[in-house]
C-alpha positions as CSV (number, residue, x, y, z in Angstrom):
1,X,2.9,20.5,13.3
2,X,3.4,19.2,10.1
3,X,0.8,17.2,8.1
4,X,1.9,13.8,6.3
5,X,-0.4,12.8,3.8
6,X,-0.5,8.6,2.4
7,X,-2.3,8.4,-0.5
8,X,-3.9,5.7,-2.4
9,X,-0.9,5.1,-5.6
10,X,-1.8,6.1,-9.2
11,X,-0.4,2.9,-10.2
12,X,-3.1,0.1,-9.8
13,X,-0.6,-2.9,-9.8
14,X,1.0,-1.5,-6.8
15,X,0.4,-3.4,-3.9
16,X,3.0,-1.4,-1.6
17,X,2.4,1.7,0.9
18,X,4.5,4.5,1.4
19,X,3.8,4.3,5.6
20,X,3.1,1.6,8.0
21,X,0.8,1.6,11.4
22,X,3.4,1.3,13.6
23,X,5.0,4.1,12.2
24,X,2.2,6.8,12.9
25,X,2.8,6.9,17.2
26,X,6.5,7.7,16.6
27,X,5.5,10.8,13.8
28,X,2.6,11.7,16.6
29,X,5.7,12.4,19.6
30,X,7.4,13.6,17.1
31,X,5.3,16.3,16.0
32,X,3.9,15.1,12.6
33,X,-0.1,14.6,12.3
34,X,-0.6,11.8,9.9
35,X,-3.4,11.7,7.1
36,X,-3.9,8.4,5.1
37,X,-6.6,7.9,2.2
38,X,-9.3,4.8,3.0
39,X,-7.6,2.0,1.6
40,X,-4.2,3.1,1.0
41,X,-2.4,0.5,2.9
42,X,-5.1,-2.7,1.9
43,X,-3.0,-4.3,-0.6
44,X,0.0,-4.3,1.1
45,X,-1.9,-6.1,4.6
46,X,-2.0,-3.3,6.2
47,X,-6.3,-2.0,6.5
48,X,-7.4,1.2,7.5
49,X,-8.4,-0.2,11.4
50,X,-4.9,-1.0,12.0
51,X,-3.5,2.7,11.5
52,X,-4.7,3.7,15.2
53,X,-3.9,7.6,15.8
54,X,-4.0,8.6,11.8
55,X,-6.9,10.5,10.2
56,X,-8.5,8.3,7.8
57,X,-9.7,10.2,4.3
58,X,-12.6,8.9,2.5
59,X,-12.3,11.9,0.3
60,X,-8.3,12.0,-1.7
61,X,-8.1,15.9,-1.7
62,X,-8.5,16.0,2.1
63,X,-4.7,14.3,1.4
64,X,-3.6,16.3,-1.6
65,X,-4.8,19.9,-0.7
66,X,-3.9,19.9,3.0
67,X,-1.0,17.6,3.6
68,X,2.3,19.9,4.2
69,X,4.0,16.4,3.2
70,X,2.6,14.1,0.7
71,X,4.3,10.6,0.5
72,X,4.0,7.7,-2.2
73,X,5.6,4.7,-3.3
74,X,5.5,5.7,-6.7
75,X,4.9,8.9,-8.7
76,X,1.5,11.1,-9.0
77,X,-0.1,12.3,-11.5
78,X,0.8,15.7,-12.7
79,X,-3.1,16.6,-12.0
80,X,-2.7,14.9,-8.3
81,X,0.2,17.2,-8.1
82,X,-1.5,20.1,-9.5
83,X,-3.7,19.7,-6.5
84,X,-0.9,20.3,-3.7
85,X,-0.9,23.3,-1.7
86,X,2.3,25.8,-3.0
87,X,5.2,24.9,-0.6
88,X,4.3,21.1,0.2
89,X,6.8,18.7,-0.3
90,X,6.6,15.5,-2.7
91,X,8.3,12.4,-1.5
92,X,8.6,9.2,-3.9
93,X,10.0,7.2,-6.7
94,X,9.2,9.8,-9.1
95,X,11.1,8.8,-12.4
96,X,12.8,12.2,-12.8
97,X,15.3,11.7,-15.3
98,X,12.3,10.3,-17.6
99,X,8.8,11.5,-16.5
100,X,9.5,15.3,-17.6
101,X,5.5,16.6,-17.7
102,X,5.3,14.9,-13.8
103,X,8.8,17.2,-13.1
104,X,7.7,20.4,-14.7
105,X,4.1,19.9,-12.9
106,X,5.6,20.0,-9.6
107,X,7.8,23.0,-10.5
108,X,4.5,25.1,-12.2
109,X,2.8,24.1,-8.5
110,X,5.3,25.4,-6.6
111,X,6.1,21.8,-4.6
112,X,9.1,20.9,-3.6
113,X,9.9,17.4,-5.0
114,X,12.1,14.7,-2.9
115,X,13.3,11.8,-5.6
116,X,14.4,8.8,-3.8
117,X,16.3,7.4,-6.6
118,X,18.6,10.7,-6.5
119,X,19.4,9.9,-2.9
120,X,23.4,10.2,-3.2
121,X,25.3,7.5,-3.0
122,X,27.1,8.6,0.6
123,X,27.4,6.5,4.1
124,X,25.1,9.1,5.4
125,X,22.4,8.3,2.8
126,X,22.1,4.8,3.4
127,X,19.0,5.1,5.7
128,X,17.1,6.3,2.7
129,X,18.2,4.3,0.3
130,X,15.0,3.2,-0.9
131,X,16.5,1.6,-4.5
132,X,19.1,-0.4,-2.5
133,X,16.5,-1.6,-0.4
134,X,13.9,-3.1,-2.9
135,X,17.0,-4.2,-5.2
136,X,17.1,-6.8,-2.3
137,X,13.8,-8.1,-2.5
138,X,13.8,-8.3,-5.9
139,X,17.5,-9.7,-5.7
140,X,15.5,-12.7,-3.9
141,X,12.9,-12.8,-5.6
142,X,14.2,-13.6,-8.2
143,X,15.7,-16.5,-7.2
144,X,12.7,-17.7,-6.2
145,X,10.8,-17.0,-10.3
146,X,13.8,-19.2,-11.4
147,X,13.5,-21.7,-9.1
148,X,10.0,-22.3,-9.8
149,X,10.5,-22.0,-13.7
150,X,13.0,-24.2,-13.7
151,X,12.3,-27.7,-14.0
152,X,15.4,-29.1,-12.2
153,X,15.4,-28.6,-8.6
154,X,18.7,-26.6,-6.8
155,X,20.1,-28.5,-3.9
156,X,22.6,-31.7,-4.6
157,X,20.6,-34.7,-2.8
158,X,21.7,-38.3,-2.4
159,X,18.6,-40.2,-2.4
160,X,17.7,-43.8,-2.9
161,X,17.4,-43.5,-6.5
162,X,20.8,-41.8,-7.2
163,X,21.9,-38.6,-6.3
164,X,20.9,-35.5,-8.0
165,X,23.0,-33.0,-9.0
166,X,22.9,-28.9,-8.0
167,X,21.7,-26.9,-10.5
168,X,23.4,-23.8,-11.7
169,X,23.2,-20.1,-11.3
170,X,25.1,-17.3,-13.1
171,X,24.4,-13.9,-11.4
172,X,25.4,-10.8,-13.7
173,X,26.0,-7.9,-11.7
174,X,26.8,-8.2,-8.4
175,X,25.1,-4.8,-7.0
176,X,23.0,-5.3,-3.9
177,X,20.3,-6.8,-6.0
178,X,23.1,-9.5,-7.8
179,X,24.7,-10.0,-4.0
180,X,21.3,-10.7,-2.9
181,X,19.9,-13.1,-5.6
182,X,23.7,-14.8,-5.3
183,X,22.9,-15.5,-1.2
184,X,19.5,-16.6,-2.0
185,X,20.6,-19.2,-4.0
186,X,23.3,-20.1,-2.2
187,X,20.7,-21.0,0.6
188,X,18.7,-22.8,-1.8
189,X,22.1,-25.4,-2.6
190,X,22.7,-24.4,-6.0
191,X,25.9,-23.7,-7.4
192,X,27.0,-20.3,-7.7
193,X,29.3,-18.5,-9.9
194,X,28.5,-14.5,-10.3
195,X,30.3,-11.7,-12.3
196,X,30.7,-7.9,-12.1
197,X,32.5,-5.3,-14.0
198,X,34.0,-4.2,-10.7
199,X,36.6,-5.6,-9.8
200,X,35.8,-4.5,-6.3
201,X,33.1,-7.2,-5.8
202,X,35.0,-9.9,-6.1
203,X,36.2,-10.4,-2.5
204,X,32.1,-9.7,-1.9
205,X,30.8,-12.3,-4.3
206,X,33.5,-14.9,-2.7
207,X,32.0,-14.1,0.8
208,X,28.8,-15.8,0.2
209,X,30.1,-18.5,-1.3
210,X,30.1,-18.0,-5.0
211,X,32.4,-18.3,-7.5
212,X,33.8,-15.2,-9.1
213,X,34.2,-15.8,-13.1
214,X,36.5,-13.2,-14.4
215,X,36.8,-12.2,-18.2
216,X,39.3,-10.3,-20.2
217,X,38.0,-7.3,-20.7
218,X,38.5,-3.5,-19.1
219,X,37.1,-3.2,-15.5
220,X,34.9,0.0,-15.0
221,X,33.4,1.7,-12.0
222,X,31.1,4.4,-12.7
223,X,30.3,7.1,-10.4
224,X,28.0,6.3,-6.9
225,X,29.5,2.4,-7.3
226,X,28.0,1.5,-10.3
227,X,29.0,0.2,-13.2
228,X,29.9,2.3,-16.3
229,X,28.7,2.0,-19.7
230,X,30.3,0.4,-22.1
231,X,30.4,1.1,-25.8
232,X,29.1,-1.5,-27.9
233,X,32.5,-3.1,-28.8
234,X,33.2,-4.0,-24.8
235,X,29.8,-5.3,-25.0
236,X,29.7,-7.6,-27.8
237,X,33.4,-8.8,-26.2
238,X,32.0,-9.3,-22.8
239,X,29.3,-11.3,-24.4
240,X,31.4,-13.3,-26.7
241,X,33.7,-14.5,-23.2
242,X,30.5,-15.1,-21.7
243,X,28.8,-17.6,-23.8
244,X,30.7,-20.3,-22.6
245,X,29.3,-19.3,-19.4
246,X,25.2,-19.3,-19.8
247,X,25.4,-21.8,-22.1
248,X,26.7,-24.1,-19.2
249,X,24.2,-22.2,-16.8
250,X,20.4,-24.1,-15.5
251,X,19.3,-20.3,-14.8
252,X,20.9,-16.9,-15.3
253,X,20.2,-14.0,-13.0
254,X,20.4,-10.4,-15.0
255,X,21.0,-7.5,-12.6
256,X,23.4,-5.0,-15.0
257,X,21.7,-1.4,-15.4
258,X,23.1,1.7,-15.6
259,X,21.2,4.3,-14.0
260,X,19.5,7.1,-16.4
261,X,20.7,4.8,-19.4
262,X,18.6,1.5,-21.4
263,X,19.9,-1.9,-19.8
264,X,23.2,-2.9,-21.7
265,X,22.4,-6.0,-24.1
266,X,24.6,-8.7,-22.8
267,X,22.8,-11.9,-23.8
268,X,21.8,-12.3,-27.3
269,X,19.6,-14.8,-29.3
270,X,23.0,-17.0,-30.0
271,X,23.5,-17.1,-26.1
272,X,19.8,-18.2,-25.9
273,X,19.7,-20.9,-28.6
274,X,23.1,-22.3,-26.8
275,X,21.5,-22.5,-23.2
276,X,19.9,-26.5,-22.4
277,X,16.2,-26.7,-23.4
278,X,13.8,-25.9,-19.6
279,X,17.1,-23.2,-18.8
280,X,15.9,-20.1,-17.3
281,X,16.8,-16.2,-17.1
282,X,15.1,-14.1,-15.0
283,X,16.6,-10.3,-16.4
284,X,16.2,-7.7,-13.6
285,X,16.4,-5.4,-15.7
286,X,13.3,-5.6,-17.8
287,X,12.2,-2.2,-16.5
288,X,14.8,-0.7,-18.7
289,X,14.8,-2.6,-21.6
290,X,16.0,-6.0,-20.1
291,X,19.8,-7.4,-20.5
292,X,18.7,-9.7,-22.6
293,X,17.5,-9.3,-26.7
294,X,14.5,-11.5,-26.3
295,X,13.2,-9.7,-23.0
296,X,9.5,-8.9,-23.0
297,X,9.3,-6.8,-20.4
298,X,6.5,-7.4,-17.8
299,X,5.8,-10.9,-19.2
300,X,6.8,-14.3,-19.2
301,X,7.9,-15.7,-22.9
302,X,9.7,-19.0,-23.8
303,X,12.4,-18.6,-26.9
304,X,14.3,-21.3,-28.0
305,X,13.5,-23.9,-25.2
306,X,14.4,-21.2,-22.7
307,X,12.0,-19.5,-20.3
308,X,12.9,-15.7,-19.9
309,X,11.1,-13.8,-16.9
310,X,11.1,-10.2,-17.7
311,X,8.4,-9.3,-14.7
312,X,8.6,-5.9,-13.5
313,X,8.0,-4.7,-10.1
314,X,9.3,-7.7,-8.2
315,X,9.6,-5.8,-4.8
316,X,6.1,-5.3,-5.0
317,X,5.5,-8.7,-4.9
318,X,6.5,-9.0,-1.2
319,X,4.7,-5.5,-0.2
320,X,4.4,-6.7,3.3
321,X,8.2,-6.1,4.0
322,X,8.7,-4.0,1.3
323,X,6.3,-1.4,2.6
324,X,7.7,-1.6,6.6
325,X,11.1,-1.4,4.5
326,X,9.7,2.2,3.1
327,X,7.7,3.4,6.2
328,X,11.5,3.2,8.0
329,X,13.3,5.0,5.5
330,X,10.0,8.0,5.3
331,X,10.6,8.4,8.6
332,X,14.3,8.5,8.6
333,X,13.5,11.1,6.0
334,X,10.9,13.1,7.6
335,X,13.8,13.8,10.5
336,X,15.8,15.3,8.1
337,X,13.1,17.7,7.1
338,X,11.7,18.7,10.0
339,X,12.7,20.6,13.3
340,X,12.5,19.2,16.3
341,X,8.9,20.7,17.4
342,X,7.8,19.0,14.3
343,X,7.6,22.2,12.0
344,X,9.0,21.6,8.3
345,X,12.3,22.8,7.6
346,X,14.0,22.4,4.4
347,X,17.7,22.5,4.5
348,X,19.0,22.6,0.5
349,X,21.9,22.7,2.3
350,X,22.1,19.4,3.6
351,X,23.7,17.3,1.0
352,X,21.2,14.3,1.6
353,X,18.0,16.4,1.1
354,X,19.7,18.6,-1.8
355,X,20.5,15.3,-3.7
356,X,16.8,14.5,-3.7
357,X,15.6,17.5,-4.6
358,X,14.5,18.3,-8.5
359,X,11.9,21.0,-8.0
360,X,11.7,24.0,-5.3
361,X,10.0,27.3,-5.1
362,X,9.1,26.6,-8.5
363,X,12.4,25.8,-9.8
364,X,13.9,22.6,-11.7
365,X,16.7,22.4,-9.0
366,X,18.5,19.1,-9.9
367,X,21.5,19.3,-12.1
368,X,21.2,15.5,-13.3
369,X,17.3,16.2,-13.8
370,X,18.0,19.5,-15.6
371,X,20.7,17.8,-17.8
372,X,17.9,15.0,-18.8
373,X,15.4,17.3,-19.8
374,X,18.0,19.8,-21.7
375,X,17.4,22.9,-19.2
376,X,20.3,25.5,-19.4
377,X,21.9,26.5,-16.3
378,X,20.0,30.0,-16.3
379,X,16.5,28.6,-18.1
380,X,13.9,28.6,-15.4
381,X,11.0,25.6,-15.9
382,X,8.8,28.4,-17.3
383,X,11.2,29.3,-20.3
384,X,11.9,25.8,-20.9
385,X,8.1,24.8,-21.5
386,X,7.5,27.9,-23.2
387,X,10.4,27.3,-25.6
């Protein structure tokens, strides 16, 4: 039977849990014993009383040291991880491509580590597409941020005193957390225009009702559907062919990110000072440096007139759904892992679990992870930190 440890996350502003109750029956039939630390699940509305069938820990190593399958939201530290028994497994948004001491902890411990934002980008993978999944809450989210920042309201209304018009949204990006935020405010009567890179997502952005603003410059799809990067001269000609845009924009909606890479710039002070005094933008992609110059990630500044809303974390703001969100996708995962009488069983072979996977059996496994942190293709983890 395999062991599934929840444990309270190392990062104290989040509110979200890697399992939810209703979750541990189905893991029971299955085969899987469930182990959650006191508390684990308290933030995100979900108390210890409510998780009927699981072993409640008062004590965190009765999760770390025992648990054949330790889950989080987010990452560990590397001395949680140093705790695992050799052989567990390591499921979460681990950072891998930037948190190298985490990734080379878990490799000296012998755990293998399953990174959800390496799931592949395949039909197949969807179910555990945990970064799709909270790019739609903070897709609507932030909608909501610029709504109540702005001082305008969005719907059109025709009321006794004149009729008011619809305020304005420009979505960049149009990725499941662009498509999202462009739906949301749809729903809230504003009116909507959106633009991509991809020319793919036009017919998309058109479905929900937006309109699809279309520049002159080289259309780029990178690999797994993202964008690609742009050198800095495409960048500084998108942006000059989109001022017209955000200047004529009552809030701007920044989704563009590029994964493994620093946001792209694509709204500069100029655009900012050009944008009507009470504007908003609310740039998704603060975490990574923000789309926009004046960004101050994980706060709330005001340049020029303009509020910018450069709050990390959004998803967590709704942990409620967000966590039943990741307690379906674990155990989508978990069947993937384990046999049918519950025992674990690791297929490398299976091109879902493989993706995932940077460390096993003491080994940096991942290509993209080895890239980041300038393994060679023969260097074990040991050789690298040595060297």
């Amino acid at each position: 039977m395999v062991t599934l440890g929840i444990p309270n996350e190392s990062n104290s502003g989040e509110t979200r849990v890697a399992l939810t109750p209703d979750a541990v029956k189905r893991l029971e039939r299955v085969g899987v014993k469930v182990v959650i630390e006191s508390g684990a699940g308290g933030a995100a509305g979900f108390p210890d009383g409510h998780y009927a069938g699981a072993t409640i820990a008062a004590d965190a190593g009765e999760v770390w040291s025992a648990c054949d399958v330790v889950a989080m939201v987010g990452a560990p530290t590397a001395e949680q991880v140093a705790g695992m028994k050799r052989g567990a497994v390591l499921v979460g948004m681990l950072d891998p491509l930037r948190d190298e001491e985490l990734i080379r902890a878990c490799a000296q411990a012998g755990v293998t580590a399953l990174a959800y934002e390496l799931v592949p980008r395949i039909t197949r993978a969807q179910a555990v597409d945990v970064l799709s999944a909270m790019a739609s809450l903070a897709g609507y989210k932030a909608v909501l941020l610029a709504a109540v920042h702005l001082p305008r309201q969005f719907p059109m209304m025709m009321t006794a005193a004149g009729t008011i018009r619809a305020s304005t949204v420009f979505v960049i990006g149009a990725g499941v957390a662009g498509l999202q935020a462009i739906a949301t405010a749809k729903r809230l009567g504003a009116v909507v225009q959106a633009y991509d890179l991809r020319p793919a997502v036009k017919e998309q952005v058109e479905s929900l009702g937006a309109r699809f603003v279309e520049f002159q410059i080289e259309k780029k799809e990178g690999e797994g559907g993202y964008a690609a990067a742009q050198s800095e001269s495409e960048q500084e000609q998108q942006r000059r062919q989109m001022h017209a845009v955000i200047a004529g924009a009552d809030a701007v909606i920044t989704t563009a990110a590029v994964p493994g890479r620093p946001a792209p710039k694509l709204i500069d002070e100029n655009m900012v000072r050009a944008m009507a005094k009470g504007s908003v933008i609310v740039d998704l992609a603060a975490e990574t440096g923000g789309n926009c110059t004046l960004t101050a990630p994980g706060s709330v500044v005001v340049e020029h007139g303009v509020t910018i809303v450069g709050l990390t974390g959004l998803a967590a703001t709704i942990p409620y759904h967000a966590s039943q969100m990741l307690s379906r996708i674990l155990t989508t995962l978990l069947g993937m892992i384990a046999d049918k009488k519950g025992n674990l069983a690791l297929n490398l072979n299976d091109e879902v679990v493989a993706g995932m996977a940077v460390t096993h059996e003491g080994e940096i496994v991942s290509p993209r992870v080895r890239e980041a942190l300038g393994l060679g293709e023969a260097e074990t983890v040991t050789q690298g930190a040595a060297k």
